[in-house]
C-alpha positions as a Markdown table, in Angstrom:
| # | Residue | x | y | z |
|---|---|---|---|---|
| 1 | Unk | 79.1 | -188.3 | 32.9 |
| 2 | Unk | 76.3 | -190.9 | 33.5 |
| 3 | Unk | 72.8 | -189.9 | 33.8 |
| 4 | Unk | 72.5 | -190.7 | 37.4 |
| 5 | Unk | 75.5 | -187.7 | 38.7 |
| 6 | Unk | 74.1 | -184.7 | 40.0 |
| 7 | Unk | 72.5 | -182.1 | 37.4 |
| 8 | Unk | 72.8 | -178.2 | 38.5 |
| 9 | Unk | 69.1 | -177.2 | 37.2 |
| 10 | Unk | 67.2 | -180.4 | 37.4 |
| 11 | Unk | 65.8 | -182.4 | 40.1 |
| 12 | Unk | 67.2 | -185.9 | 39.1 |
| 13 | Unk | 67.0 | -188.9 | 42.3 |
| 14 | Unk | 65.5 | -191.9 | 41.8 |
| 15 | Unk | 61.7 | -191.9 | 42.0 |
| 16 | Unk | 60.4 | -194.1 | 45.0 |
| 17 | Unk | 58.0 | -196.6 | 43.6 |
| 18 | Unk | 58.8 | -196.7 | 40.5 |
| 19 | Unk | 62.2 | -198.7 | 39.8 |
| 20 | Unk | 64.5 | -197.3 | 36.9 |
| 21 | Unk | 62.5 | -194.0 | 36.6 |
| 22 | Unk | 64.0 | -191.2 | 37.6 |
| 23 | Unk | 62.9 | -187.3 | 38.6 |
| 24 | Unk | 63.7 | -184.6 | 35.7 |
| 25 | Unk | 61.7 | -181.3 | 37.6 |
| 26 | Unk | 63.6 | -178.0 | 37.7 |
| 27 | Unk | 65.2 | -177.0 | 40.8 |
| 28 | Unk | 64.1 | -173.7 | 40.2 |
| 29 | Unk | 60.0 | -173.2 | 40.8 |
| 30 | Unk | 57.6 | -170.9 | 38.9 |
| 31 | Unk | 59.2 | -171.4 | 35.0 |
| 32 | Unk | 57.2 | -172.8 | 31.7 |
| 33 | Unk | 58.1 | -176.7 | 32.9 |
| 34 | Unk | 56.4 | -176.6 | 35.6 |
| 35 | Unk | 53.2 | -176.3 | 33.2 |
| 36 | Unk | 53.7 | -180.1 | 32.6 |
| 37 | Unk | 53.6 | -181.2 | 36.3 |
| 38 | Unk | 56.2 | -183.9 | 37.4 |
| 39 | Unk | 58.5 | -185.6 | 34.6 |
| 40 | Unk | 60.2 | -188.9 | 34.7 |
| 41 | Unk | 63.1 | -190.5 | 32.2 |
| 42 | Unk | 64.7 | -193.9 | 32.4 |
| 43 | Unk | 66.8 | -196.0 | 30.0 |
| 44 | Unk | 65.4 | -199.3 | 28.7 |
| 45 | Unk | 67.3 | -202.5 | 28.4 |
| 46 | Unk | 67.0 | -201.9 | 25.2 |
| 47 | Unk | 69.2 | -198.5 | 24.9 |
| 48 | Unk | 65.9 | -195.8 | 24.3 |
| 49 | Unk | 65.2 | -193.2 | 26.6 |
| 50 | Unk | 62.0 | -192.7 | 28.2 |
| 51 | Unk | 60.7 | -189.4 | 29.2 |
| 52 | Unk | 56.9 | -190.1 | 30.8 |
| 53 | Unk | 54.4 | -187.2 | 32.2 |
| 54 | Unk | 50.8 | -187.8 | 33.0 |
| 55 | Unk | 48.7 | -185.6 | 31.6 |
| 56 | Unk | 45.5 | -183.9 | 33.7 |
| 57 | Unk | 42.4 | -181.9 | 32.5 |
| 58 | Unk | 44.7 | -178.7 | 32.6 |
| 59 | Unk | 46.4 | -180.2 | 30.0 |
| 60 | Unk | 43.1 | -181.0 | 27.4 |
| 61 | Unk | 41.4 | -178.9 | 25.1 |
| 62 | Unk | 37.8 | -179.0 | 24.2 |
| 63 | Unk | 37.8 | -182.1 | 22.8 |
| 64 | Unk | 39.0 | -184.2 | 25.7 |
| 65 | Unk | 42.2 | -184.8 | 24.7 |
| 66 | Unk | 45.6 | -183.5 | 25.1 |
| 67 | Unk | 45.9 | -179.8 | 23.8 |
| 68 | Unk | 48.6 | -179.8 | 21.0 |
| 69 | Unk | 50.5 | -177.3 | 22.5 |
| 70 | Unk | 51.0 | -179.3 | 25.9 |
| 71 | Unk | 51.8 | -182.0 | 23.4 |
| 72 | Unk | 54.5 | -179.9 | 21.8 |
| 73 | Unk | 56.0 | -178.3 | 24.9 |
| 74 | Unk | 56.3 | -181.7 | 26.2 |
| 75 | Unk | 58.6 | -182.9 | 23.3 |
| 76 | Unk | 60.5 | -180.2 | 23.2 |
| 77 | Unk | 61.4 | -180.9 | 27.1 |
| 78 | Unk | 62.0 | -184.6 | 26.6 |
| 79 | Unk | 64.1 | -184.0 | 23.4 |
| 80 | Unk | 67.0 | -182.2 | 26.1 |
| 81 | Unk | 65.9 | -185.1 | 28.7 |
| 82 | Unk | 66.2 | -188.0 | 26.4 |
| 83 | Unk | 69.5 | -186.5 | 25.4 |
| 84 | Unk | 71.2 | -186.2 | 29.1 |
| 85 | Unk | 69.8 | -190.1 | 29.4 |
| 86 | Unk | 72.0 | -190.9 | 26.0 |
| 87 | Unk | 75.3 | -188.9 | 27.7 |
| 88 | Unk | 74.7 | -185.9 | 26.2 |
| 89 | Unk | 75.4 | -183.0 | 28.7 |
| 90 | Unk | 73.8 | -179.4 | 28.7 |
| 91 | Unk | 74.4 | -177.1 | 31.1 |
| 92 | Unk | 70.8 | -175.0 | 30.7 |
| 93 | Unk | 71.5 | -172.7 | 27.8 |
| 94 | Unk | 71.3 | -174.8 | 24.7 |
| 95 | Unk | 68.0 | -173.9 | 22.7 |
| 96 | Unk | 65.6 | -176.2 | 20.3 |
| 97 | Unk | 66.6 | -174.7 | 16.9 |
| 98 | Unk | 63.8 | -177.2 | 14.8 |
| 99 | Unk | 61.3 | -179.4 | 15.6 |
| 100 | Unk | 59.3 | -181.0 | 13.7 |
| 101 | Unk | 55.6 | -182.8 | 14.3 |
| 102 | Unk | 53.3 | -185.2 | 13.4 |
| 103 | Unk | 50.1 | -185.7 | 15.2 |
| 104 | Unk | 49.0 | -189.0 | 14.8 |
| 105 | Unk | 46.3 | -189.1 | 17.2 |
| 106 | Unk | 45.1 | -187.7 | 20.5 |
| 107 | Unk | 46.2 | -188.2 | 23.8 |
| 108 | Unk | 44.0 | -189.5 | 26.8 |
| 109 | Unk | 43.8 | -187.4 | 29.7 |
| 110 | Unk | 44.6 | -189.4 | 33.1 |
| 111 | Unk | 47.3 | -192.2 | 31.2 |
| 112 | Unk | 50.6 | -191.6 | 30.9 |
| 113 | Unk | 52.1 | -190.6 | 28.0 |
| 114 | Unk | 55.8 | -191.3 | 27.0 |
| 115 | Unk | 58.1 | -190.1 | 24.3 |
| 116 | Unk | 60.4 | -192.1 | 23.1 |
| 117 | Unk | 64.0 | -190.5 | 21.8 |
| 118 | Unk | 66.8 | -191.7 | 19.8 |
| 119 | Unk | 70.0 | -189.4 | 19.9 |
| 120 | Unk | 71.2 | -190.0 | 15.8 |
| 121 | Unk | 74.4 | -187.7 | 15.7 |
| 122 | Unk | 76.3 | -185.4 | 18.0 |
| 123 | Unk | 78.5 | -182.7 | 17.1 |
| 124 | Unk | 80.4 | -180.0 | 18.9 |
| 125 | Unk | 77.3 | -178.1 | 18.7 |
| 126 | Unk | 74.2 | -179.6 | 17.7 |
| 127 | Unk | 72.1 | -183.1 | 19.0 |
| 128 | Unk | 70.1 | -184.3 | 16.5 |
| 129 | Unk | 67.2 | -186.7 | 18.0 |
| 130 | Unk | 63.6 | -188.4 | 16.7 |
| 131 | Unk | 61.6 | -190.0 | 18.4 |
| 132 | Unk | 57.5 | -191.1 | 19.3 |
| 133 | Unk | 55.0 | -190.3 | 21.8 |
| 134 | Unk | 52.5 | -192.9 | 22.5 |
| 135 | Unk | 50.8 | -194.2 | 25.5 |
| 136 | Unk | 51.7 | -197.5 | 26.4 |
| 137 | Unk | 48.5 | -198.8 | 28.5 |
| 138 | Unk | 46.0 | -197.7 | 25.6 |
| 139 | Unk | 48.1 | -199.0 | 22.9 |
| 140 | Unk | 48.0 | -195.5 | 21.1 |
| 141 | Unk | 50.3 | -194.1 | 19.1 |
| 142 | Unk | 50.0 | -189.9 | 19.4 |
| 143 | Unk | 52.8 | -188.5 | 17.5 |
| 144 | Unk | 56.3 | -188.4 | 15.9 |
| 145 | Unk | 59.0 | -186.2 | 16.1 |
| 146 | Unk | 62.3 | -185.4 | 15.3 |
| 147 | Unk | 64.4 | -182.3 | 16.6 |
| 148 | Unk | 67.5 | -180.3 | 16.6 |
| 149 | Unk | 69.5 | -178.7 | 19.6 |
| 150 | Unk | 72.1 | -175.9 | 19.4 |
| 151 | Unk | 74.3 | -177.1 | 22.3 |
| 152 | Unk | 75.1 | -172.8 | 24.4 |
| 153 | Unk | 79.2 | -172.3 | 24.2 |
| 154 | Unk | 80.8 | -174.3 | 27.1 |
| 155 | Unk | 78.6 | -177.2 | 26.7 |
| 156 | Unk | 81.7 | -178.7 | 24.3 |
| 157 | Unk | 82.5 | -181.3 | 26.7 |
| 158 | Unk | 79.7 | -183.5 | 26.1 |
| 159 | Unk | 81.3 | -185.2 | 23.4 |
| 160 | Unk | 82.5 | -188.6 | 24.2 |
| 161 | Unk | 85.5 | -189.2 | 24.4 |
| 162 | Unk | 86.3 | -192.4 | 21.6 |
């Protein structure tokens, strides 16, 4: 299923404005995403998958910059976005099992901030995905990643068909 078909938890229409980005908000109001404010993902010519939030003073900490923990919650939420925009499909259930992070440096408050994530292997249940965090219009690098996904039973079908 391509990235652009319906998804039953996420928002996920074109964004007006901005061409090839794409809404990634849950449909459903009040959970932990909504911490991060309004989410985008795109593909680039290229094949990598985008996911882009801007973060605001609610996301700093006392030293101006982004607060490691918004940091990490927004890598673990692009890790399962950067996935559907590689084909792989989760219905909502499927948990992070590892993630690992490097901080490289801090992220400005006010610029937005993308992670970048490769999809390495798929298997009937796992997703294994890497990836950086930088911000493009600073020419800062923030972070690496890489991370694991336990697909939830049912979400079999994801694998392509070869």
């Amino acid at each position: 299923m391509p990235h652009t078909q319906p998804h039953p938890h996420f928002i996920h229409e074109p964004v007006s404005g901005a061409p090839g980005w794409w809404s990634w908000d849950l449909k459903k109001g009040g959970l932990f995403n909504d911490l991060l404010g309004p989410l985008q993902i795109r593909k680039t010519d290229d094949g990598r998958a985008l996911v882009r939030m801007t973060p605001e003073g609610r996301h700093g900490n006392l030293g101006g910059v982004v607060h490691g923990g918004a940091l990490l919650s927004f890598i673990d939420i692009a890790l399962f976005a950067g996935a559907r925009m590689h084909g792989v499909e989760m219905v909502g259930r499927s948990v992070t099992i590892e993630l690992q992070t490097q901080f490289i440096g801090g992220g400005y408050l006010g610029l937005p901030m993308d992670a970048e994530v490769e999809l390495l292997r798929e298997t009937r249940r796992l997703v294994f995905l890497r990836g950086i965090v930088h911000q493009k219009e600073a020419c800062h690098l923030i972070a690496s990643f890489s991370g694991i996904i336990r697909k939830s039973p049912g979400d079999e079908h994801s694998l392509p068909s070869k």
